[in-house]
N, C-alpha and C positions, 0 to 999 in steps of 0.2 A: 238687790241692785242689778240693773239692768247694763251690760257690760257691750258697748257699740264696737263693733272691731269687723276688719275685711278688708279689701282690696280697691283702692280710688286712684283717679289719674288725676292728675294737681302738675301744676308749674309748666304753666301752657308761657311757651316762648317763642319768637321768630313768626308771629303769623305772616302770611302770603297770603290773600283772597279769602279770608279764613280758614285756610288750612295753619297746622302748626305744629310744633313738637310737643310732648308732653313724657310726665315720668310715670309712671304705674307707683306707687307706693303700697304697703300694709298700714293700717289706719289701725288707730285707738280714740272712741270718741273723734272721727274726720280727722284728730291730727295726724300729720306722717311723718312713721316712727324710721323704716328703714326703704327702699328702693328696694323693686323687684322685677323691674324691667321698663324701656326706653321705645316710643312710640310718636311715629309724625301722621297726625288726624287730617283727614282730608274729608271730612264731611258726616252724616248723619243718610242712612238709609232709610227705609219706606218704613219700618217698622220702628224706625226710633233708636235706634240700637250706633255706638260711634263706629266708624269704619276709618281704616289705615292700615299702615305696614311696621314692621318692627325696623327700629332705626338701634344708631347706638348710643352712647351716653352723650345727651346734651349737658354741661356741666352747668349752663345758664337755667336747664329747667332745672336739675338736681337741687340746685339752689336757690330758688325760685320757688319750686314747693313746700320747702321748709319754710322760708323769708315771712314767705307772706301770708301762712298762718302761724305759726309761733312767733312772729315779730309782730304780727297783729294783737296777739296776746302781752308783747312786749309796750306796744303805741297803748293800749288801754291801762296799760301800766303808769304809765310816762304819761299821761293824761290825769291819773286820778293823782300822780307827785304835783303835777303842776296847779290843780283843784286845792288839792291841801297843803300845798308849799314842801313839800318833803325832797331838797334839793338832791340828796344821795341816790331817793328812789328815780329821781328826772337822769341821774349821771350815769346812773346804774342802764338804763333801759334806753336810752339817746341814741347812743351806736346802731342796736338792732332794731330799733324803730326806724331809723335813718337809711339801712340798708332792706330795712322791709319797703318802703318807698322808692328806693334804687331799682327792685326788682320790680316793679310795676311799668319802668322805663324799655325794659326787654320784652315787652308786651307783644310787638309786631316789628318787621325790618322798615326801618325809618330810612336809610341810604338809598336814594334813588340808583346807585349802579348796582347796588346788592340787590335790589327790586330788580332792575333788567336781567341781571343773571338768572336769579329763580324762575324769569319768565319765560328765555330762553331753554331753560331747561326742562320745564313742564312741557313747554309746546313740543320738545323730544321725545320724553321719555312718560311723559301724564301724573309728575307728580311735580308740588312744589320743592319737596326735601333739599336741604345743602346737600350738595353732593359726598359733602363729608360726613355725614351724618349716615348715608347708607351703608347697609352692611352687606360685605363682601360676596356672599352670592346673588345680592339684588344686585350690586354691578356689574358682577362677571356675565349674569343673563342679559340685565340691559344692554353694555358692552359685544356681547356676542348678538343681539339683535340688531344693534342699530347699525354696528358696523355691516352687516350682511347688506341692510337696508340702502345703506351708503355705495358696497360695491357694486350694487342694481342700477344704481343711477348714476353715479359720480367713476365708473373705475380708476380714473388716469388721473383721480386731485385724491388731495388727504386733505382732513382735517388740520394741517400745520399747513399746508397751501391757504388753506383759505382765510388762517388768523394774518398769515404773513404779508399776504397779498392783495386780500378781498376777494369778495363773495363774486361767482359769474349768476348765481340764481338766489333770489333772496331765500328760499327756499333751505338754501346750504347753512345760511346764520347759524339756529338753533341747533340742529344735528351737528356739525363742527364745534360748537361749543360742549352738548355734553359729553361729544364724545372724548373731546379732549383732558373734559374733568373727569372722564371715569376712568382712562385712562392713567391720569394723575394719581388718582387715587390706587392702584394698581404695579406704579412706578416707587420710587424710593429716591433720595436725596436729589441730587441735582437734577434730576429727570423730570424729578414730581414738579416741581418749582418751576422749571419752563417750562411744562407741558401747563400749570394752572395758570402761570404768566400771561402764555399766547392764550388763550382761553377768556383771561377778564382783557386782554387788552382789544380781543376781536368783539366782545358784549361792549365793552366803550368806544368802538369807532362805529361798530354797524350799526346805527339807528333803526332798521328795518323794524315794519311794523311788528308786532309778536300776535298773530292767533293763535285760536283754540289747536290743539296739535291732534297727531293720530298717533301718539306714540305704544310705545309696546302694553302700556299698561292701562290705558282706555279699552284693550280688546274686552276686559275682563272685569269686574265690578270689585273693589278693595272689599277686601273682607269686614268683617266687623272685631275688632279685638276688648 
């Protein structure tokens, strides 16, 4: 017997432009048995191969790549109960069929201010990732570049000027926003909370168009993982 077993990324969630998170699993036979690490894809290279950064635990894909092949083995369950009238085997399997369908709704960010935010933040920094998602020395780099980028052009505003006040350069929008949420993420209780507050409340008033960005991580091509 032929015994299929390795390494698969599964419980793709949150897309953005098709970018998305995803988990790394160990497989037996595709299914995934345990998690081995956490990954936001932001595309496919010249040779085919997925490119992205390591992220941290999405809990929506953790669960997400389980759901939705061992709850698919659950629905074909619950399909042949319903075929052959076997009401225990339909009661037995309902639930994890039901949440294997659930998990198909986390597919992509449906909230259109959630979509502004991520757009904002790409055009900073050249990734869609939630800001929470990134792991701490991807922010502390981004965070040390952009802020540098900022004192070039902006010295005498902050990023808390411009959620507060509004933008004098549309230009400020996106850079004040991520800087704000990597920031956040950086900070701790009551800090983090206003610093992510001003942040989504500056993405919901400033409509400014969002372009392609030049952020720190366009300079360089995402690796393949």
């Amino acid at each position: 017997m032929v015994i299929v077993w390795g390494r698969k990324l599964a419980g793709y969630v949150g897309a953005v432009h098709g970018h998305h998170a995803a988990t790394r699993y160990f497989h037996l036979f595709w299914l995934p048995l345990f998690p081995i690490g956490f990954v936001w894809i932001t595309g496919r290279n010249a040779e085919g191969l997925i490119e992205g950064h390591p992220a941290r635990v999405s809990w929506r894909s953790l669960a997400a790549g389980y759901l939705r092949w061992w709850g698919s083995l659950a629905a074909l369950s619950f399909v042949g109960g319903v075929v052959l009238w076997h009401p225990t085997q339909m009661l037995a399997t309902a639930p994890l069929t039901a949440l294997m369908l659930l998990s198909w709704t986390w597919r992509r960010v449906r909230s259109p201010g959630e979509l502004r935010e991520r757009e904002l933040f790409e055009a900073a920094v050249g990734t869609y990732c939630d800001p929470d998602l990134l792991i701490m020395p991807m922010v502390r780099e981004l965070r040390r570049q952009l802020e540098q980028t900022w004192g070039g052009k902006w010295p005498s505003l902050s990023p808390q000027d411009v959620a507060r006040r509004g933008a004098t350069d549309p230009a400020q929008v996106a850079g004040a926003y991520a800087l704000l949420r990597l920031s956040a993420r950086e900070a701790s209780g009551d800090k983090r909370r206003e610093l992510t507050a001003l942040a989504r409340k500056l993405a919901a008033r400033d409509k400014t168009a969002v372009g392609a960005g030049a952020g720190p991580y366009r300079k360089s091509t995402f690796g393949a993982i």
